[in-house]
C-alpha positions as CSV (number, residue, x, y, z in Angstrom):
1,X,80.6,200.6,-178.7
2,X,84.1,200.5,-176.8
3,X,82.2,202.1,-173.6
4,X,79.8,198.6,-173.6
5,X,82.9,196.7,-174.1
6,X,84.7,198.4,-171.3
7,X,82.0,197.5,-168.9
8,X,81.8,193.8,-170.3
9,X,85.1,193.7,-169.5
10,X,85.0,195.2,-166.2
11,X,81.9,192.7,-165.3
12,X,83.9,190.4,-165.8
13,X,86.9,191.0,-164.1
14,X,84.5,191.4,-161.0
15,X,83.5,187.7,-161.9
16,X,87.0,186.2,-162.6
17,X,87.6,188.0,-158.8
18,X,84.8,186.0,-157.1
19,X,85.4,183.0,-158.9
20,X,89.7,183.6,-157.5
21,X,88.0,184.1,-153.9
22,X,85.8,180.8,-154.4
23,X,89.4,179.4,-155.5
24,X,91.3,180.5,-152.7
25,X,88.6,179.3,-150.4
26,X,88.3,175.9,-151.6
27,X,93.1,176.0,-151.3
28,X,92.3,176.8,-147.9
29,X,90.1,173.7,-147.4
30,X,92.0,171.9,-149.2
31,X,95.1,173.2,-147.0
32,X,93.0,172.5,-143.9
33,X,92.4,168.1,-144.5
34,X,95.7,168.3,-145.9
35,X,95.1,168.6,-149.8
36,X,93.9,165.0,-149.4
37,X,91.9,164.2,-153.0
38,X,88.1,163.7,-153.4
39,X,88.3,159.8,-152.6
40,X,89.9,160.8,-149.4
41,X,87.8,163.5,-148.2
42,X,84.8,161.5,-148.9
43,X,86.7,158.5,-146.4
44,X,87.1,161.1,-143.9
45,X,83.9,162.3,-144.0
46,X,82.6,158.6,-143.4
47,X,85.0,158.1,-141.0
48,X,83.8,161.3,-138.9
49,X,80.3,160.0,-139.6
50,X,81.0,156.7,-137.9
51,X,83.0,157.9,-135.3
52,X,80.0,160.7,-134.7
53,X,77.6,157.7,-134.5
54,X,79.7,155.8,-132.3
55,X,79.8,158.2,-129.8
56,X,75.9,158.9,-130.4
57,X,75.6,155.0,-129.5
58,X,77.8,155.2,-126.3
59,X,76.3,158.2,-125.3
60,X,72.9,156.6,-125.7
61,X,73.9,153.5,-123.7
62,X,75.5,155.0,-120.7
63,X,72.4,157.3,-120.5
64,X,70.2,154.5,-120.5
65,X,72.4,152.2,-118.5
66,X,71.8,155.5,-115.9
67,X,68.1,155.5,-116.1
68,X,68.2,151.7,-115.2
69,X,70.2,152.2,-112.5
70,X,68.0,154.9,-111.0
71,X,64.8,152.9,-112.2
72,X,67.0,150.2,-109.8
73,X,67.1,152.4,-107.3
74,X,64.0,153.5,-106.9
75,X,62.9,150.0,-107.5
76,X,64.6,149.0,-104.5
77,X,63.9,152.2,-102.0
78,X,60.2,151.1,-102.8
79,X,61.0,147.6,-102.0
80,X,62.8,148.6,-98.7
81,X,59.1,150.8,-97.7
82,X,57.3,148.4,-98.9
83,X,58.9,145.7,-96.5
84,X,59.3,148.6,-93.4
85,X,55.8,149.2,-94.0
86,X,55.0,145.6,-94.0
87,X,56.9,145.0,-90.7
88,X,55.1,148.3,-88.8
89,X,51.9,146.7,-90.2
90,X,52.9,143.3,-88.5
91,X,53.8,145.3,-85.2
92,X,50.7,147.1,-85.5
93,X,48.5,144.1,-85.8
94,X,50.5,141.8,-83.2
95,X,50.2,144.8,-80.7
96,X,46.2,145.2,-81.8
97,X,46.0,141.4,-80.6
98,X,48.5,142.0,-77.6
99,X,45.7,145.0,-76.4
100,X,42.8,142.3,-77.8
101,X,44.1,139.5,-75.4
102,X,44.9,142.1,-72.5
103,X,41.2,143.0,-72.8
104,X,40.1,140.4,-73.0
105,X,41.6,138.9,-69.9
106,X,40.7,142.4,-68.0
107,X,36.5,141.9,-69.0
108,X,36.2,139.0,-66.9
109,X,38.5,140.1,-64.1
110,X,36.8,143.9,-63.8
111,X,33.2,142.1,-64.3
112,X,34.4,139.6,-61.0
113,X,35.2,143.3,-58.9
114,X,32.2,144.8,-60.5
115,X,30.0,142.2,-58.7
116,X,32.3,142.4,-55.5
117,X,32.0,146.2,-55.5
118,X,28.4,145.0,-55.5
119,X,28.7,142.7,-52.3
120,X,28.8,139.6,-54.7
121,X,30.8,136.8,-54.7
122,X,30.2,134.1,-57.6
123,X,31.3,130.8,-55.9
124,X,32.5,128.8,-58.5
125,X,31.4,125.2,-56.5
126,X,29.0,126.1,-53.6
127,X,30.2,124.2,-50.3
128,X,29.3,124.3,-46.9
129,X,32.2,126.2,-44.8
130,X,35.7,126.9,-45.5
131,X,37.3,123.0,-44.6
132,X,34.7,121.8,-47.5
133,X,36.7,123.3,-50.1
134,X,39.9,122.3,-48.3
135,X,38.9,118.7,-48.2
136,X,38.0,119.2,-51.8
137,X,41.4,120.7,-52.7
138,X,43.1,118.0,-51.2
139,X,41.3,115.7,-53.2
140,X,42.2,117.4,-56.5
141,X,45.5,117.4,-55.7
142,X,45.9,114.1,-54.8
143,X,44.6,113.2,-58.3
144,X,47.0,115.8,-59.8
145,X,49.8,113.7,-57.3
146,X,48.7,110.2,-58.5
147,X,48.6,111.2,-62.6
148,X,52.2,112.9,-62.4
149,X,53.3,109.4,-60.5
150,X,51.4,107.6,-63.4
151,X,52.9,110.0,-66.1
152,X,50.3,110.5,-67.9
153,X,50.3,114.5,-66.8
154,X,52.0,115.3,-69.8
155,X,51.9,113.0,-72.9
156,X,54.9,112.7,-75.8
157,X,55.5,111.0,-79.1
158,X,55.8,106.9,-78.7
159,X,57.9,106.5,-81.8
160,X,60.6,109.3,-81.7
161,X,64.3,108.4,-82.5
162,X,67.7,110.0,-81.8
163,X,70.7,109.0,-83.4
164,X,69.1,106.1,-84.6
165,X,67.8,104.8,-81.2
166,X,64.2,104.6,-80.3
167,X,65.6,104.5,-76.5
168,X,67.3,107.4,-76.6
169,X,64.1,108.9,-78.5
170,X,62.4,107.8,-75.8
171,X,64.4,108.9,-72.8
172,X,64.5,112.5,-75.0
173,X,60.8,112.7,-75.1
174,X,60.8,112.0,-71.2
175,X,62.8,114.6,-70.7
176,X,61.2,116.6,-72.4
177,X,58.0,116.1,-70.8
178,X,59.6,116.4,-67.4
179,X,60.7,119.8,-67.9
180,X,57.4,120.8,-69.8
181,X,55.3,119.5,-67.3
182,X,57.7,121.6,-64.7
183,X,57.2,124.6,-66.2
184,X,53.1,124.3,-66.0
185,X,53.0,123.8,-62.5
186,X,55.5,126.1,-62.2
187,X,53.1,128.9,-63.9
188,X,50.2,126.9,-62.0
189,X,52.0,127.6,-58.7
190,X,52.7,131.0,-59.1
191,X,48.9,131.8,-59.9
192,X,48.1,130.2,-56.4
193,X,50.7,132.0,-54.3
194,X,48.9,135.6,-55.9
195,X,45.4,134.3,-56.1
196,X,42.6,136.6,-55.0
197,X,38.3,135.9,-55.4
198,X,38.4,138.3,-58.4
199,X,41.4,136.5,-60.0
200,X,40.8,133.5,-61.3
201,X,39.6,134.4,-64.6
202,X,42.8,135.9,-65.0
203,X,45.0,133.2,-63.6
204,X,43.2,130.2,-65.7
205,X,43.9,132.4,-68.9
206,X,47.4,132.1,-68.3
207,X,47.5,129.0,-67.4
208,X,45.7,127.8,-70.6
209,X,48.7,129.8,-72.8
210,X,51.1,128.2,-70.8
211,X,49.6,124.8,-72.0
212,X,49.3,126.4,-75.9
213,X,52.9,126.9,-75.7
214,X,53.9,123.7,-74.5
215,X,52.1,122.2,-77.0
216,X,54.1,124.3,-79.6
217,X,57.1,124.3,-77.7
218,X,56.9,120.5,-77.7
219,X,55.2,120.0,-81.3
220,X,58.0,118.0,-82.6
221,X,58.4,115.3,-79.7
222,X,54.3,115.7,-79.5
223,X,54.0,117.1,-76.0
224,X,51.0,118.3,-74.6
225,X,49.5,118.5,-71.1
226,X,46.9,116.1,-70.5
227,X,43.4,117.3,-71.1
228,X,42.7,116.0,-67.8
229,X,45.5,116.9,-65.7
230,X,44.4,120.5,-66.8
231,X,41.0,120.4,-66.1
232,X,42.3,119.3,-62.1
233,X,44.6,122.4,-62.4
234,X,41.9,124.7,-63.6
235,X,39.2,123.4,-60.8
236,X,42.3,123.9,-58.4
237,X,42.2,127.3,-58.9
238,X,38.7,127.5,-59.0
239,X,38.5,126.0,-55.8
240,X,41.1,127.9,-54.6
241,X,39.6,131.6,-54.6
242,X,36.3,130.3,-53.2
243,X,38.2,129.0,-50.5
244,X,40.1,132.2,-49.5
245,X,36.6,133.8,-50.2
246,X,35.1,131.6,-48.1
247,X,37.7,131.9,-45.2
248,X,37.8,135.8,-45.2
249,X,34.0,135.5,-44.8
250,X,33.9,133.1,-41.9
251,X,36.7,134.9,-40.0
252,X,34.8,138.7,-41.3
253,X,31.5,136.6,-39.0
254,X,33.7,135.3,-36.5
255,X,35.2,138.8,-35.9
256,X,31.2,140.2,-35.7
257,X,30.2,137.3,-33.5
258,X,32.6,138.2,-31.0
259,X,31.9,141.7,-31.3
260,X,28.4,140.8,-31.1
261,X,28.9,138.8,-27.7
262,X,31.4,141.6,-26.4
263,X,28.1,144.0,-26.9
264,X,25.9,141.3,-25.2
265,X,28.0,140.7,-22.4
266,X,28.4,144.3,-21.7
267,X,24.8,145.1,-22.3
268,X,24.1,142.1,-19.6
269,X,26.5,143.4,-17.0
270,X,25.2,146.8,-17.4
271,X,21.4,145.0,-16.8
272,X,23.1,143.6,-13.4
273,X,24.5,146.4,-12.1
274,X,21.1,148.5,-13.0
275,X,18.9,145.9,-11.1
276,X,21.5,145.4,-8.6
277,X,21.1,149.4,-8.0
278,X,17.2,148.6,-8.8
279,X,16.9,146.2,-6.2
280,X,18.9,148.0,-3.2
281,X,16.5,151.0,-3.8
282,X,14.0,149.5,-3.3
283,X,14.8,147.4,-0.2
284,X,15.7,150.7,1.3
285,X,12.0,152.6,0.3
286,X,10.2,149.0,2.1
287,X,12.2,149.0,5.1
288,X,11.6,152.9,5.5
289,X,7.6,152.7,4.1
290,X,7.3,149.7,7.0
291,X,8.7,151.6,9.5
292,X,6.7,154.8,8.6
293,X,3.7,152.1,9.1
294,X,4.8,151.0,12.8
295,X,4.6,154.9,13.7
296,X,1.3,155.2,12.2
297,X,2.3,157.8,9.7
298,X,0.1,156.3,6.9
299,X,0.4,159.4,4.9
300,X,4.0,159.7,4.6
301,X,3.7,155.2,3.3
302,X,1.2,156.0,1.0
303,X,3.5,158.6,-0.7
304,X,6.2,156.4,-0.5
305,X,4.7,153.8,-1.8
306,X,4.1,155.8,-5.6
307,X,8.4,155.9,-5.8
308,X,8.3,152.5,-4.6
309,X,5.6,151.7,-7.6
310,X,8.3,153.3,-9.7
311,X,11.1,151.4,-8.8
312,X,9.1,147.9,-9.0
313,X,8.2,149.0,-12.5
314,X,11.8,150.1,-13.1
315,X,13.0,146.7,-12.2
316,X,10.1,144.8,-14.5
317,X,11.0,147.0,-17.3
318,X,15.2,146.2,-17.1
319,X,14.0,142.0,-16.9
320,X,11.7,142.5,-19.8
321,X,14.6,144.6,-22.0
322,X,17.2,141.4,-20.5
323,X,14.2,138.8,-21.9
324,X,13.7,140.8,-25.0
325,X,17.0,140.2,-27.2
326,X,15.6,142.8,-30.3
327,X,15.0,145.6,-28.1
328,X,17.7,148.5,-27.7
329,X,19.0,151.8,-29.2
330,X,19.7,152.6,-33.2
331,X,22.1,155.6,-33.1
332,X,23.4,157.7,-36.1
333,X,26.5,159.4,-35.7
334,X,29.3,161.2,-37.4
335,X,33.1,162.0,-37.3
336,X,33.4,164.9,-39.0
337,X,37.2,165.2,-38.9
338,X,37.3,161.3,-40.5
339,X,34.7,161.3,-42.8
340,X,33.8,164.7,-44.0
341,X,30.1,166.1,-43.4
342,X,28.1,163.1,-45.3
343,X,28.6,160.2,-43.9
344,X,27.2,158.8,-41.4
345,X,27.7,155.2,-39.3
346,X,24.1,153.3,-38.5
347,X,24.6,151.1,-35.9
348,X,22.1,149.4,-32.9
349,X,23.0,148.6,-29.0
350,X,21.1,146.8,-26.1
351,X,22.9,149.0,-23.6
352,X,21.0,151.0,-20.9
353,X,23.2,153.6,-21.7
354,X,24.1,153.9,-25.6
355,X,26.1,157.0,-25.0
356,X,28.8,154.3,-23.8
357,X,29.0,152.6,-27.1
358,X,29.1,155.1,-29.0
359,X,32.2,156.3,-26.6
360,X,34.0,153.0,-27.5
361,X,33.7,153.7,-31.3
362,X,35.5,156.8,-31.0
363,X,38.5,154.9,-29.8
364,X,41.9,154.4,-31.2
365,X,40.8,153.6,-34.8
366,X,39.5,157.3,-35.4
367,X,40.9,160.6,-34.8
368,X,37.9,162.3,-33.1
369,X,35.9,160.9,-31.1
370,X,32.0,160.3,-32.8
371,X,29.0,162.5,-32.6
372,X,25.3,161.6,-31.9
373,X,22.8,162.9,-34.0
374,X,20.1,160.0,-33.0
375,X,19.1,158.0,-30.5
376,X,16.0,156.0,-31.3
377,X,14.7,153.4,-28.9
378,X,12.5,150.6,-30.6
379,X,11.4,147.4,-29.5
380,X,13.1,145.3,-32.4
381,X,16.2,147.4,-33.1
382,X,17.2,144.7,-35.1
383,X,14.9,144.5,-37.8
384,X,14.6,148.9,-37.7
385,X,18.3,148.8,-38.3
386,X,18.4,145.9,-41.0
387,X,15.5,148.3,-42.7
388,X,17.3,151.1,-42.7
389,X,20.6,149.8,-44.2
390,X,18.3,148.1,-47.1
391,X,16.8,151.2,-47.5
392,X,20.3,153.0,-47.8
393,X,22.0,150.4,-49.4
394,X,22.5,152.1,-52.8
395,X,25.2,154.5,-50.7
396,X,27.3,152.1,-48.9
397,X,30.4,153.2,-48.6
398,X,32.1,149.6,-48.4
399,X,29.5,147.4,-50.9
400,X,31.7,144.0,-50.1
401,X,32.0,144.0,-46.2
402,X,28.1,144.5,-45.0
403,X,29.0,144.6,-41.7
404,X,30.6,147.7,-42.6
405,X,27.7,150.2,-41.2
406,X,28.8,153.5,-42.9
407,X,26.3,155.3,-45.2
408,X,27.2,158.0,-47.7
409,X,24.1,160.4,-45.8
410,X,23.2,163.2,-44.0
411,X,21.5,162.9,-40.4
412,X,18.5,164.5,-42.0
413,X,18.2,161.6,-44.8
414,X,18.0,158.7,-41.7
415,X,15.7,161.0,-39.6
416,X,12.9,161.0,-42.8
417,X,13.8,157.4,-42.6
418,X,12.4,157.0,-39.1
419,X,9.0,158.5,-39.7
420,X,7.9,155.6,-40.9
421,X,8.8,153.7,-38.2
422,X,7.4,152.7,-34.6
423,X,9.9,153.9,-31.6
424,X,10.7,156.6,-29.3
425,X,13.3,159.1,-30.7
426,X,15.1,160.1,-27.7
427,X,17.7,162.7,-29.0
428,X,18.0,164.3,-32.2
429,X,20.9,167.1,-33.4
430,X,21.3,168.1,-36.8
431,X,24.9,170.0,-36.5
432,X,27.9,167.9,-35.6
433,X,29.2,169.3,-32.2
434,X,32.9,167.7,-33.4
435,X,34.6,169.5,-30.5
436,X,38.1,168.1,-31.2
437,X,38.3,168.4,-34.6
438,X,36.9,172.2,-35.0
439,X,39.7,173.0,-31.9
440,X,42.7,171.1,-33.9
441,X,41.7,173.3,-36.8
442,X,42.7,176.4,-35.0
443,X,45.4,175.2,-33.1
């Protein structure tokens, strides 16, 4: 009975020893806020709550104040591409138009060499000569003179004011129009001092911006270039590169003509001095067949009357080449040193002697003298030789100037040529001889 008491009692003296360590817990609490009372703690505890929530709130607006201002940020890096990229796009599309406008300026300007490359020049207004289309120029620009005295070159606003003054609007406008209208010719000018036949399309393109930007230049006071004034500037120009087109062809046959009548003067001196020599021989074979007739040697005249016969028919045969303008020589012949081995000139000569021609090519102009690969008599030279530069015309070497004989083509190609043609061919040699240049090679 007293051993179950004991342990009752020692139970609970364990308990009263945890309930002293709850005890001196809570003292220490209580020792930690102060021994404040129930009322107080639960204040604190609020107050701790509120100031915990107050700095939850803060927290929570600074971070979100930070997100907005990176959401600005990024807002306005986006905005900043967005308006770079815009202005590349802008360059990008003004230059596409730039190139577009180049372009389209360059078809019409390569199509005009194209058909010059070709030998063909498309006359804008087909005259007569040369000093038509100057007396047609000087009538345009005598309009363009009388329109700029009449001012009515350039038209401005009627009713424009300054300051309150329709006259100084007026004299403002007039200005205006004088130095738009200055600036025009100005670009019209400059097109004319650089104008070429394959340039007009190019030049009248300009000119026709240079009247788009007056007009916007000028859109407040009005100003625009007369519609007529700029159709006399456009013709102008027109009329302009036929006639330097024109001129460089009549001086191009004026050059041939007198080339022409250099060959036909020479080729009629050389027709002298062979019937002059023609003649004298045979003077000389009468007088000595008529006095091999007084001594009765009418053998020795007979015989000498066959070269007589020849020299009669010698003489007959220069007067009928003199009366027969078409007949002569076409040669073929090369300059290997100049040209390199395809080309080949095709040219034709009255001359007796053609070999002399061909001498006076290989003058100053070339390095090496020419060589001769055929010499092809004919009746009508003329025509053989127009055939054969139609026939070869595909390989001109200068498709602009036909008076330019050269021929990208062998010796060979010409000679196949011939075989279709009536004529004596007197000399034919395949291999260029080109003495000088083969001897400056190893020199």
């Amino acid at each position: 009975m007293f051993g179950s008491k004991q342990k009752k009692i020692v139970s609970l003296e364990h308990a009263a020893g945890g309930l002293q360590a709850q005890v001196n817990q809570l003292n220490g609490y209580l020792q930690q806020i102060g021994g404040l009372d129930y009322l107080q703690v639960r204040q604190e505890i609020d107050r701790m709550r509120a100031e915990l929530a107050g700095l939850q709130q803060t927290h929570a607006g600074e971070r979100q104040a930070h997100q907005n201002a990176l959401a600005a940020e990024r807002r306005a890096q986006d905005e900043a591409l967005a308006l770079q990229r815009q202005g590349f796009e802008q360059g990008l599309a003004q230059q596409r138009a730039e190139l577009a406008s180049a372009q389209a300026m360059l078809v019409p300007f390569s199509d005009e060499l194209l058909f010059q490359d070709a030998g063909v020049f498309r006359y804008h207004h087909p005259l007569e000569n040369a000093e038509a289309y100057k007396r047609e120029l000087d009538r345009v620009q005598d309009a363009m003179k009388q329109m700029i005295r009449d001012k009515t070159a350039v038209t401005g606003s009627t009713n424009f004011t300054f300051n309150k003054s329709s006259r100084e609007g007026a004299k403002m406008v007039a200005d205006w129009c004088k130095l738009m209208l200055r600036s025009y010719n100005a670009e019209a000018e400059n097109s004319l001092r650089v104008m070429k036949a394959g340039s007009v399309d190019a030049a009248k393109k300009r000119l026709l911006r240079a009247a788009e930007a007056i007009e916007k230049l000028g859109k407040m006071l009005s100003i625009q270039i007369n519609d007529r004034y700029e159709a006399l500037r456009m013709r102008e120009l027109e009329l302009t590169a036929d006639y330097l087109q024109k001129k460089q062809e009549e001086k191009e046959n004026e050059r041939s003509e007198r080339e022409r009548l250099r060959e036909e003067a020479k080729a009629q001196a050389e027709f002298r001095r062979e019937l002059e020599k023609l003649e004298k021989e045979r003077k000389h074979l009468e007088n000595v067949r008529r006095a091999l007739l007084a001594k009765g040697d009418v053998a020795a005249a007979e015989e000498l009357q066959s070269e007589l016969d020849k020299v009669v028919s010698g003489i007959e045969g220069v007067h009928q080449r003199e009366a027969n303008i078409r007949a002569g020589y076409v040669y073929v012949i090369s300059n290997l040193g100049a040209f390199g081995p395809k080309m080949v000139k095709i040219g034709m000569t009255r001359r007796l002697h053609p070999e002399e021609r061909v001498l006076e090519l290989g003058d100053a102009s070339v390095p090496f003298r020419y060589d001769t690969h055929i010499l092809h008599y004919s009746a009508d030279a003329v025509s053989l030789e127009t055939k054969l530069h139609q026939a070869l015309s595909d390989r001109r070497v200068n498709r602009v100037n036909m008076r330019r004989e050269f021929f990208y083509a062998t010796p060979e190609d010409v000679r196949e040529l011939l075989k279709t043609h009536s004529g004596q061919m007197l000399e034919y040699v395949l291999e260029p001889e080109a003495a000088e240049y083969r001897q400056s090679l190893t020199s």
